[in-house]
C-alpha positions in Angstrom: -33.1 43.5 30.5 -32.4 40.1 30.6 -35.5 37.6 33.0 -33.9 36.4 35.7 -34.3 32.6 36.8 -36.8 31.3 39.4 -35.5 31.1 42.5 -34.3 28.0 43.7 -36.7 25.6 45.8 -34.7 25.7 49.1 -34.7 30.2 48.7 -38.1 29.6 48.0 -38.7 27.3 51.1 -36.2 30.0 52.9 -38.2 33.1 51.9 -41.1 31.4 53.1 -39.5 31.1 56.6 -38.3 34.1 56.7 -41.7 35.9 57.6 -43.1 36.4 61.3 -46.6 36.1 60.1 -45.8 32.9 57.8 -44.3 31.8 60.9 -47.2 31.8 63.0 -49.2 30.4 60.3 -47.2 27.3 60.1 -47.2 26.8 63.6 -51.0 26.8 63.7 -51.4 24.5 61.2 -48.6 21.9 63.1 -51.6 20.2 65.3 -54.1 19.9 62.2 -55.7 21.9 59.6 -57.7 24.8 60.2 -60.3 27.0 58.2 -58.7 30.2 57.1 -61.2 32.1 59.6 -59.9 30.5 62.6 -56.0 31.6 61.0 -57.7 35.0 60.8 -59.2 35.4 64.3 -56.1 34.0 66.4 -53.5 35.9 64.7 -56.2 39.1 64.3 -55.0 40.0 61.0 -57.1 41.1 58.0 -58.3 38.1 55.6 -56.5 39.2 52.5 -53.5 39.6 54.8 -53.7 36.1 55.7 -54.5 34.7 52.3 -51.9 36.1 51.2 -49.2 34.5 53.4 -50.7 31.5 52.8 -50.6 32.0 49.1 -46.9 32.1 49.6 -46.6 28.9 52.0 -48.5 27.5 49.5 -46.2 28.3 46.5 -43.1 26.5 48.6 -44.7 23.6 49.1 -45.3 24.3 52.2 -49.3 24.0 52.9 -52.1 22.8 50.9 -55.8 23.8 51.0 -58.9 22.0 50.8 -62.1 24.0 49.8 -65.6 23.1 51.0 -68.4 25.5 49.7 -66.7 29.0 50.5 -64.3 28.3 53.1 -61.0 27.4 52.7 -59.0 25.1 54.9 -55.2 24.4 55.2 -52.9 21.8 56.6 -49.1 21.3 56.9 -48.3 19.6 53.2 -46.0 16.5 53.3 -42.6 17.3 53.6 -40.9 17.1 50.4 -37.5 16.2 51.9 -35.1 16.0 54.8 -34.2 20.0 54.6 -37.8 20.3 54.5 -39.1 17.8 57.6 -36.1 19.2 59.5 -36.7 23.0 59.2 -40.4 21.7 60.6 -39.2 20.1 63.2 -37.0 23.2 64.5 -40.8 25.4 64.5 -42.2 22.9 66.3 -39.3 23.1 68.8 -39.3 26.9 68.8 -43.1 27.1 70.2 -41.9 26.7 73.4 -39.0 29.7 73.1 -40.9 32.1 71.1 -44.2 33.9 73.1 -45.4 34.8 70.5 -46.0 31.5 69.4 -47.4 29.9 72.5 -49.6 32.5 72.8 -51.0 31.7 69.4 -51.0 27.8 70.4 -53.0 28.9 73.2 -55.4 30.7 71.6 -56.0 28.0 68.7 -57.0 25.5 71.8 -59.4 28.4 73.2 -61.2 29.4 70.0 -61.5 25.9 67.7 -63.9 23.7 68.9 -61.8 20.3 68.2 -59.4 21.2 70.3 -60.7 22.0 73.4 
């Protein structure tokens, strides 16, 4: 059976999208970065759940992480283009339309300390 290529970066970067929870996560992450537990607590999902996804964001290019001691904390990487910067800019547009994600805005400002 003949190996199939990598997918292109832009499927990647689409794949990546194209997930509720991935979603959310990327929205979270638009005011600053945040420890994984605080991903894990306002989206009430199991850790490995959430690692996961953020595994995958991280393998588009999407997010980066920065480890201190055991926790892990992720941020929004630098767009790596205009398709890329663009498709951000449409999520941060969305919060507002989607409950969903203003509920998770919400509960980001009620449960991390910073931005109360």
């Amino acid at each position: 059976m003949p190996r199939t290529a990598a997918p292109p970066r832009v499927e990647l970067l689409f794949r990546a999208l194209a997930d509720r929870t991935r979603l959310r996560l990327l929205n979270l992450l638009v005011p600053g970065e945040l420890c994984v537990c605080y991903l894990v607590d306002i989206l009430g999902v199991p850790q490995p759940t959430a690692s996961r996804h953020l595994a995958y964001l991280r393998r588009a290019g999407l997010v980066r992480v920065r480890r201190e001691g055991l926790w892990c904390h992720y941020r929004l990487a630098p767009p790596r283009g205009k398709l890329q910067r663009k498709l951000l800019e449409c999520l941060t547009c969305c919060t507002a339309e989607v409950p969903e994600l203003a509920e998770d805005a919400r509960r980001r400002r009620a449960i991390v300390p910073c931005c109360r």
